[in-house]
C-alpha positions as CSV (number, residue, x, y, z in Angstrom):
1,X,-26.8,28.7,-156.3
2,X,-23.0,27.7,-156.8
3,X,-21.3,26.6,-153.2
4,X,-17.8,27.5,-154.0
5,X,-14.9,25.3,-152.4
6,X,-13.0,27.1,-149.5
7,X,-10.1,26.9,-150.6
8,X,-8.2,27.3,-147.7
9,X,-6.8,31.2,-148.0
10,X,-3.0,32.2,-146.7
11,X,-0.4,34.5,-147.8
12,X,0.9,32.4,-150.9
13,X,-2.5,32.1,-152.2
14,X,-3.7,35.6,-151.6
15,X,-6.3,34.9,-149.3
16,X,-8.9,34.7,-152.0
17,X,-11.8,32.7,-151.7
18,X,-13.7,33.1,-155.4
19,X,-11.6,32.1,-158.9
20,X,-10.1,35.1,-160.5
21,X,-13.1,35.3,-163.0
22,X,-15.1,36.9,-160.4
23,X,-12.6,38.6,-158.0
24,X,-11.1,40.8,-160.9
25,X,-15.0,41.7,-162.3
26,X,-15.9,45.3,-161.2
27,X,-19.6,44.7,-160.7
28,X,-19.1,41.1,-158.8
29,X,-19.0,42.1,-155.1
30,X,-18.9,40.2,-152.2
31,X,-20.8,40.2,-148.5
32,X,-20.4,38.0,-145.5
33,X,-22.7,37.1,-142.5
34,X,-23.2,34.2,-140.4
35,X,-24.2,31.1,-142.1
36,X,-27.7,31.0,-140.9
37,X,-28.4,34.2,-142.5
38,X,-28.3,33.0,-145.6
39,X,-31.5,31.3,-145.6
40,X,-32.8,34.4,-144.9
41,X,-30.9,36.5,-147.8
42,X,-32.1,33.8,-150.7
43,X,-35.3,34.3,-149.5
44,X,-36.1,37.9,-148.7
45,X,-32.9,39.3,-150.1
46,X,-30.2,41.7,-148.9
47,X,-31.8,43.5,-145.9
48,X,-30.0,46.5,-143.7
49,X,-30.9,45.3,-139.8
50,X,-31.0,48.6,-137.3
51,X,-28.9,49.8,-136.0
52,X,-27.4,50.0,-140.0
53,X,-28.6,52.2,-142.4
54,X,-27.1,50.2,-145.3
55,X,-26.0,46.8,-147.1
56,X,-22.1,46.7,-147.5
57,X,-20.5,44.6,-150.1
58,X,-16.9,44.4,-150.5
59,X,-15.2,44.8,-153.5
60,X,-12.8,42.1,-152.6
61,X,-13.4,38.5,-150.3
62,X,-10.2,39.2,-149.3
63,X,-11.6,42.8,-147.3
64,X,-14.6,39.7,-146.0
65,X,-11.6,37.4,-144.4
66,X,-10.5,41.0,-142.7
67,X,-13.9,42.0,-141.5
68,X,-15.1,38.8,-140.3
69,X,-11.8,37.8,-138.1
70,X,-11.1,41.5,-137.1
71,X,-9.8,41.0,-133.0
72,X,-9.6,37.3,-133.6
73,X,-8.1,33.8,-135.2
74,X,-11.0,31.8,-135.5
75,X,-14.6,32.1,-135.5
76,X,-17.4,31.0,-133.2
77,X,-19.9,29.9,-136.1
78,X,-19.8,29.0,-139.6
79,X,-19.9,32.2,-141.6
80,X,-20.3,32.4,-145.6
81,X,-18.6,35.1,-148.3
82,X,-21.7,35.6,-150.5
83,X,-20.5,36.6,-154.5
84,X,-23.1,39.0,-156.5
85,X,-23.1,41.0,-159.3
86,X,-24.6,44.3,-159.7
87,X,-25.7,45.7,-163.2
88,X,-24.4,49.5,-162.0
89,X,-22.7,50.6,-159.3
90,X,-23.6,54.2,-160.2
91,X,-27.0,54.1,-159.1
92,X,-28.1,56.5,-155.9
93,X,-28.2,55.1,-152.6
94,X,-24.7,53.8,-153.7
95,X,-21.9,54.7,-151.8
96,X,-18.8,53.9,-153.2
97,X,-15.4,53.8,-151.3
98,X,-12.2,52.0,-151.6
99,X,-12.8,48.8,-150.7
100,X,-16.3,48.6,-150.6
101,X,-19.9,50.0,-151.0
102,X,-22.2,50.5,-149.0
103,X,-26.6,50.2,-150.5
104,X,-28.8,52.3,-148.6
105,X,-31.9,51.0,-150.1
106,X,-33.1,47.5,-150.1
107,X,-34.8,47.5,-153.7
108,X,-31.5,47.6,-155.3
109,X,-30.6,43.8,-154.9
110,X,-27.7,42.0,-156.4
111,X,-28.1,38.8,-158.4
112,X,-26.0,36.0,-155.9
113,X,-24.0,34.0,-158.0
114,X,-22.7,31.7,-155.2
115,X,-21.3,31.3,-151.7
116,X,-17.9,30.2,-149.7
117,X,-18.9,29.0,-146.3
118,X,-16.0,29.9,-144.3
119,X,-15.2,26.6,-141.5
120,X,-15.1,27.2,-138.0
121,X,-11.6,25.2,-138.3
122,X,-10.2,28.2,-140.0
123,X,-7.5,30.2,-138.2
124,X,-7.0,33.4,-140.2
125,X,-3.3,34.3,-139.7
């Protein structure tokens, strides 16, 4: 799997964390989680943990860098922006929205093309 550079997202730059290739594909979607999850996610795959009901992937790292400093600068623990690719995203038990979708069953599983570990050193401004 590809570890993508962090490239070090502000405004100027757009805050985007994946080359243009895969930020502008419709069916490459992105989904971040504390680092040590993702030893977990290569191995068992993309896994809803109670009390959620789905999987959410956003259709943008940029909605990732939101979710994941939401109330705060900096983070407590490395965290990672997972890129995938879906064949479909008209499939059931696929919600689509805006900025994201949300998978309510764990057989439908992405290919991961990569990841961006985000550094605890980032302040998201």
């Amino acid at each position: 799997m590809q570890e993508f550079d962090f490239p070090w997202p502000n405004q100027e730059k757009g805050y985007r964390l994946f080359p243009a290739e895969l930020e502008d594909d419709e069916l490459v979607l992105f989904h971040a989680t504390p680092k040590q999850n993702l030893p977990a996610i290569l191995k068992e795959g993309f896994k809803a943990r109670p009390p959620l009901a789905s999987v959410s992937y956003a259709k943008s790292s940029i909605y990732c860098l939101a979710h994941l400093f939401t109330g705060r600068q900096s983070l407590a623990e490395e965290a990672v922006v997972i890129a995938v690719r879906f064949e479909s995203l008209a499939q059931q038990d696929i919600k689509e929205n805006f900025s994201d979708i949300h998978v309510y069953n764990s057989d439908i599983q992405p290919a991961i093309l990569g990841h961006c570990t985000i550094p605890v050193t980032y302040e998201h401004k």
